[in-house]
N, C-alpha and C positions, 0 to 999 in steps of 0.2 A: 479701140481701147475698151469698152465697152463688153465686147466677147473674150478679152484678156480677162477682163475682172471676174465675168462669168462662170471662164473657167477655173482660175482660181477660188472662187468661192465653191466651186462644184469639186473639186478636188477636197478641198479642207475638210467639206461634206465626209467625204469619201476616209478621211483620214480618219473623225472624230467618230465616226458608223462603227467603222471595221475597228477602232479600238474600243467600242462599247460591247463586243462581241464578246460573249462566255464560251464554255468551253464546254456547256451545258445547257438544259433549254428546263423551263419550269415543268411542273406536273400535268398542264392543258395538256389532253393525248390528242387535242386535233391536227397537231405534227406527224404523231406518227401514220395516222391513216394518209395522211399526204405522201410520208416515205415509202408506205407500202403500196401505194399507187403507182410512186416510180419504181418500185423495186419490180413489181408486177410487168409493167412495161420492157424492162432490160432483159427479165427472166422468161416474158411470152406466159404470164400465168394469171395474166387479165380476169380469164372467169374463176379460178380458182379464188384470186381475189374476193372478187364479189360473193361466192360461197361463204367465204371465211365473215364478211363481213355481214351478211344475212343471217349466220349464224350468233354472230356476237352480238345484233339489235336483238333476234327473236328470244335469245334463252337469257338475258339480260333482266333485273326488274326493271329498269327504266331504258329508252331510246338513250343510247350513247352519241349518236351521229349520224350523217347520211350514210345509206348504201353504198354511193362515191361520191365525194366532192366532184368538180368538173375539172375536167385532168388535163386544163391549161398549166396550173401551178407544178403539177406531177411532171407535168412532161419537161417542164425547167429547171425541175430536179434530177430528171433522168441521168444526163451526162456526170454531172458530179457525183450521182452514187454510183454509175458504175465506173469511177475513176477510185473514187475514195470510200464505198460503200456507207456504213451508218457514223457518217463523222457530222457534229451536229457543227463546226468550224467552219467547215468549207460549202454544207446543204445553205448555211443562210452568204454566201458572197453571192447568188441570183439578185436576192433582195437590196442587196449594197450595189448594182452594176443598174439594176431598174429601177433604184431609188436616182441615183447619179440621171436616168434618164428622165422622171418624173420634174425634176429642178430643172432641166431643159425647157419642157413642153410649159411648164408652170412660169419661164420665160416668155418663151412666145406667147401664151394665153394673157397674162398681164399687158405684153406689148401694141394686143389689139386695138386697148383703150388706153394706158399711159404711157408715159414717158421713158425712156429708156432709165435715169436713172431711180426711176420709182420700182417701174420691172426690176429691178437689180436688189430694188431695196425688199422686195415681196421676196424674191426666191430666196434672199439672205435670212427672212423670217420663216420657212422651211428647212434651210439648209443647216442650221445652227440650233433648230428646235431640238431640246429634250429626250421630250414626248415621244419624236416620230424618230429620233437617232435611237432612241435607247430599243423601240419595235424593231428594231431589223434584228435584233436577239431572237426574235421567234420566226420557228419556220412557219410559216404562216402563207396566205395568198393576196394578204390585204395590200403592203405595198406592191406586188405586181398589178393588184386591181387599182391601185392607185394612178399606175402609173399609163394604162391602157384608157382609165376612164378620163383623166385629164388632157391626155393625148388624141382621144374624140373631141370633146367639149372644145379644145382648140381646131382642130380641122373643121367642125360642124361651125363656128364663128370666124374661121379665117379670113372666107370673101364672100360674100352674098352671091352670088350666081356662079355655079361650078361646074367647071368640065368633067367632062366623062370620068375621069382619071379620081379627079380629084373627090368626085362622089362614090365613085368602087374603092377609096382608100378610107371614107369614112365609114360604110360597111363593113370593110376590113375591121377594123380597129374596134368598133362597135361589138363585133364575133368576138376577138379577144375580149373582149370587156365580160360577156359573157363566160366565155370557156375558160376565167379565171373565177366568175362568181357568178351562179345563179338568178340573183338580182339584178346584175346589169342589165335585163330587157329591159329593163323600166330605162334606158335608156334612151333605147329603141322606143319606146313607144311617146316619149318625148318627141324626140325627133320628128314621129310619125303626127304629134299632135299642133305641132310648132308648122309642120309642112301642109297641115289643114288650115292650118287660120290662113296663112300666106295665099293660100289657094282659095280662100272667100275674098280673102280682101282684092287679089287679083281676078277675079273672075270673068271680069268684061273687058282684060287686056288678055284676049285668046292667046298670041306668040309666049307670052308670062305666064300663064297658066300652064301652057303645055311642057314649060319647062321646067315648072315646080313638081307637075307631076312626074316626068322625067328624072330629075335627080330623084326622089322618092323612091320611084323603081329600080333605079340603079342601085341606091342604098339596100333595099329591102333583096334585090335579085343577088347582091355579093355577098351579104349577108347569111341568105339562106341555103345558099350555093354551098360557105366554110361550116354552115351549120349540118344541114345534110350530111356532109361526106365525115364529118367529125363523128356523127352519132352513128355512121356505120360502122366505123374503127372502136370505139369505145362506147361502150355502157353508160345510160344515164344513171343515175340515182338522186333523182332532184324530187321528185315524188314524194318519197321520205322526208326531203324538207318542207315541201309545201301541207303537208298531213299535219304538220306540229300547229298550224295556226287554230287548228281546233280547238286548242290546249289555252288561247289568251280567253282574258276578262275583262268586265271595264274597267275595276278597280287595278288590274295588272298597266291596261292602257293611261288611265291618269297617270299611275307611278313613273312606269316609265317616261310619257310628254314631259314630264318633269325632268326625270335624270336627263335624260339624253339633250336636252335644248341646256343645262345646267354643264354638263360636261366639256361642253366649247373651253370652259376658264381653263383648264388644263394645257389649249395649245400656248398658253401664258406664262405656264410655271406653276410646279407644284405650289409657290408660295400665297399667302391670305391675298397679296396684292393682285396677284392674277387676276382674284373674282373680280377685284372690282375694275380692273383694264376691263376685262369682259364685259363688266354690266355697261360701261361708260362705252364702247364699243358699239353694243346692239342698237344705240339710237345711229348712228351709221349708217350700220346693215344694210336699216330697214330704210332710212334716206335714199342709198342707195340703189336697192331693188325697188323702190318708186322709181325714181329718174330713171332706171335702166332697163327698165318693166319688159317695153314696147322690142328694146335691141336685142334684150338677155332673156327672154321667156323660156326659152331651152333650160337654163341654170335656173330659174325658180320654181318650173314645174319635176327638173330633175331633184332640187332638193327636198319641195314639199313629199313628193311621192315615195323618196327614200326614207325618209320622215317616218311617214305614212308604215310604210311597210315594216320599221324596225321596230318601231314603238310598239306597234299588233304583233311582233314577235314574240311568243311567250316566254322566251329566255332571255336572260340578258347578257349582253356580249361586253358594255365597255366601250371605251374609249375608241376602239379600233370602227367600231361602225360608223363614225361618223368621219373618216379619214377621207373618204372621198368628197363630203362637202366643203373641206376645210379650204379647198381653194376659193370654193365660190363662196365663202362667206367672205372672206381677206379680199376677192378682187370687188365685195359687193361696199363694203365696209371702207377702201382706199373709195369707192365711186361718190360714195356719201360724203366723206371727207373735202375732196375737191371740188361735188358741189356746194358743199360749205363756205369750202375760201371761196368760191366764186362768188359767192354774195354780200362778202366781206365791205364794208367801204373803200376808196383806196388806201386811203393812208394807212388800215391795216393789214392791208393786201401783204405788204410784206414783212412782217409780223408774225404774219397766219401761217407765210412757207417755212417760216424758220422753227415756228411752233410743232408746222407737222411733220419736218423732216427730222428734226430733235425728238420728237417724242419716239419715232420708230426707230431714229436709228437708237435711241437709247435702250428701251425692249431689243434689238436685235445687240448690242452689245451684252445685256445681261442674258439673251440667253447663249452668248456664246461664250460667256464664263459659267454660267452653270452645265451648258453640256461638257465645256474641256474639263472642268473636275469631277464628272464622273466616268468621264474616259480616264482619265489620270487614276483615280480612285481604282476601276475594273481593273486597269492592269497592273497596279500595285497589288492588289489580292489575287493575280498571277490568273485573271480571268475568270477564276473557279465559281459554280455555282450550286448549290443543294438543288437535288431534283433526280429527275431517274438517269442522269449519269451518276451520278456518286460513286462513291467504292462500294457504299453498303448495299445501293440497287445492284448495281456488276454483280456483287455478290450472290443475290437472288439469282438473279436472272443465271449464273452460272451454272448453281445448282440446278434449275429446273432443264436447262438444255444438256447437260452432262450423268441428271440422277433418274430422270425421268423418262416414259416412254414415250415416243413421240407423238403418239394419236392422245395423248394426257389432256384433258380438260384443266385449266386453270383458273382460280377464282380471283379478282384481284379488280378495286377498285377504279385503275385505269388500264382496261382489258387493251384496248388500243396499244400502248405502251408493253404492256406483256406478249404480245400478239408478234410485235417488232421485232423486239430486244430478243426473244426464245423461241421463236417460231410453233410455239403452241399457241391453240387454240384456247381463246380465254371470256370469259364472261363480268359481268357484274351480280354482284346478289345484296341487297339490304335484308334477306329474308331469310329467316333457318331451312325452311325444306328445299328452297331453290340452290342453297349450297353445296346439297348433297348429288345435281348435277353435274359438278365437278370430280376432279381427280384431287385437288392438291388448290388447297388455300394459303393465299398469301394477304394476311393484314399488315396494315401500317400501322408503327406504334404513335405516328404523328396527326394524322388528320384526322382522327376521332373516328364521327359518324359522317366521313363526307363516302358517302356510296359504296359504305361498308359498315357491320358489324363492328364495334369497336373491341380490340383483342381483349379489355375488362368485361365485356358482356359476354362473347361466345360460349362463355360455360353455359352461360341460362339456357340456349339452345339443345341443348345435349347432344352433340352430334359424336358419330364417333372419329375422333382426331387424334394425331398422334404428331407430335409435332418433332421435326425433322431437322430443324436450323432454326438460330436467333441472332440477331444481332442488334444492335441501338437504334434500328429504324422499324426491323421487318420481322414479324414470325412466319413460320412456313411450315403449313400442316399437312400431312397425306391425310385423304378424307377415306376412311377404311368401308372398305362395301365386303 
């Protein structure tokens, strides 16, 4: 009955996702450097790639992106772009099929510790969220990282002592976790840190020790094994990410431990009430991750470290960073809960179950009327979204691949995105003399000064412009040499 429900609820999932879906994708271009990873891959033009995108960091005023993301996510793209090329519709159904798999794993990882109808009632609080239905709109890596890192964290806590098999599958999965994000070592070295303590505390039981070091090695030898052969196939470009941590501050750091521990309220609902689920939530948590210290270390050294590492990022990302903790704070926060009623008196023992099964399933019914009205809502406005699909971007982008030479430099805010859509070559410039590295300028009449010139100031510049097309979003200049 139980796996009935499951899958009914994983399917609804599936329904209220794929109707949240545009027809369009916002202005972030870290999509399209994803699409031109898979594009690169179908067409065998790998280093060309990496040309183009060394060129777009270097002649840029600012770092746009890595050299490559890690071309776990590209390669999951591959098949649907060379089925349906740049259709941003059918690039994000990966993320609707790996989300469907993420509610699985987020099954069995709950089941380790509760009850079958508690697990049911957690993945219902994933499945009907918002937040994480309304992201599968972006092509993005995050739900597949989502769904790779929770799909370890459950094999790593499945059985305490593991067969051969079952430790070269937690390497596995651990590789993906990586070659979909960067960051994911830090999971690996969890693992690697969680298998040291085990290995002090076992020390003077030789047959237990040698086993702990065993699975270790197994993990680390499958591991290195997917890793290896991946980076002889494909280019790193991770270097470039790890270079930007040059760039934080302490005062960036405070800011950030702020937002990002504050952001949790949103897997609650955009509404005032959220915060306060939230705040009344964190005494939980942290109940929780006490009692479960000694069984969950893996989950609290993965989450402090993720922590760690985003906050000292000097940019900020959002909501999306913190997706992959969201399970373990939910299964840490249900752990805190149940030791709660456990310590209940009797006569309010049961009381407390009614109290705590009302309270979630009541959050899990509101968010599954607030997610089905904006699935209702997107497709009543027939999917559409402002952003570089529109008619007026099409437009752009038409003209530059139809008027222009092909070896044409292009100036333009989200070079990424230009780079896509016209197969030129394109930069960023907030500077007057860096403009004049281009061929052909494109400002937005919408975003001001977001890493461009805004079309009211270009004149102070003097550059010589000649301007070529207009329309309600975009001017378009040939830069005269």
């Amino acid at each position: 009955m139980q796996n009935k429900l499951l899958l009914i609820v994983v399917i609804l999932a599936i329904i209220l996702g794929s109707s949240m879906l545009t027809r369009g994708h916002d202005w972030g271009d870290d999509f399209a450097w994803y699409i031109l990873q898979a594009k690169s891959v179908v067409e065998g033009s790998i280093d060309e790639f990496v040309e183009t995108s060394v060129f777009t960091n270097t002649e840029s005023t600012t770092y746009v992106g890595p050299t490559a993301y890690p071309w776990g996510y590209p390669l999951l793209l591959t098949p649907v772009y060379a089925i349906k090329g740049i259709h941003p519709l059918f690039l994000k159904l990966p993320a609707i099929f790996l989300y469907a798999g993420f509610l699985i794993c987020m099954y069995l990882l709950a089941k380790v510790r509760f009850s079958k109808n508690e697990s049911l009632l957690i993945v219902c609080l994933f499945a009907f969220n918002p937040m994480l239905l309304q992201f599968l709109d972006q092509i993005l890596s995050d739900i597949p990282f989502l769904f790779f890192s929770t799909l370890s964290l459950w094999l790593i806590i499945k059985d305490q002592r593991r067969s051969t098999f079952h430790s070269i599958l937690i390497g596995t999965s651990i590789f993906f976790v990586v070659f979909m994000r960067a960051t994911g070592i830090l999971l690996l070295g969890c693992f690697l840190i969680v298998a040291f303590f085990e290995l002090l505390r076992e020390r003077r039981n030789w047959p237990m020790a040698k086993q702990i070091v065993w699975e270790a090695l197994l993990v680390c030898a499958s591991f290195a094994v997917l890793f290896i052969l991946s980076s002889l196939v494909f280019p790193g470009g991770g270097a470039s990410y790890v270079a930007q941590y040059a760039g934080m501050s302490i005062d960036q750091i405070r800011d950030f431990a702020v937002r990002y521990f504050v952001i949790y309220r949103f897997f609650f609902g955009q509404a005032t009430i959220g915060k306060y689920v939230y705040c009344g939530l964190v005494v939980f948590f942290l109940l929780g991750a006490i009692v479960e210290w000694k069984s969950r270390l893996i989950f609290i050294l993965y989450f402090v470290f993720w922590m760690i590492a985003h906050i000292a990022y000097p940019y900020w990302q959002g909501v999306r960073y913190i997706f992959p903790l969201l399970p373990i704070f939910i299964y840490f926060t249900f752990a805190g809960m149940k030791f709660a009623l456990a310590k209940l008196p009797v006569q309010y023992s049961s009381a407390g179950q009614w109290a705590f099964y009302g309270f979630w399933s009541l959050l899990t019914v509101y968010l599954l009327v607030t997610s089905t009205y904006i699935a209702y809502s997107n497709l009543q406005n027939n999917r559409d979204i402002n952003g570089p699909f529109d008619s007026y971007s099409k437009e752009v982008y038409g003209y530059i691949r139809k008027e222009t030479p092909a070896e044409s430099i292009v100036v333009f805010f989200k070079p990424r995105v230009m780079r896509l859509m016209t197969d030129r070559a394109s930069i960023m410039s907030m500077e007057c003399d860096r403009i004049l590295k281009g061929d052909y300028l494109v400002l937005s009449r919408k975003v001001g000064n977001n890493q461009q010139i805004p079309p009211e100031e270009i004149g102070a510049c003097n550059l010589p412009l000649d301007q070529v097309l207009k329309n309600s979003r975009f001017i378009v200049y040939q830069i005269q040499k």
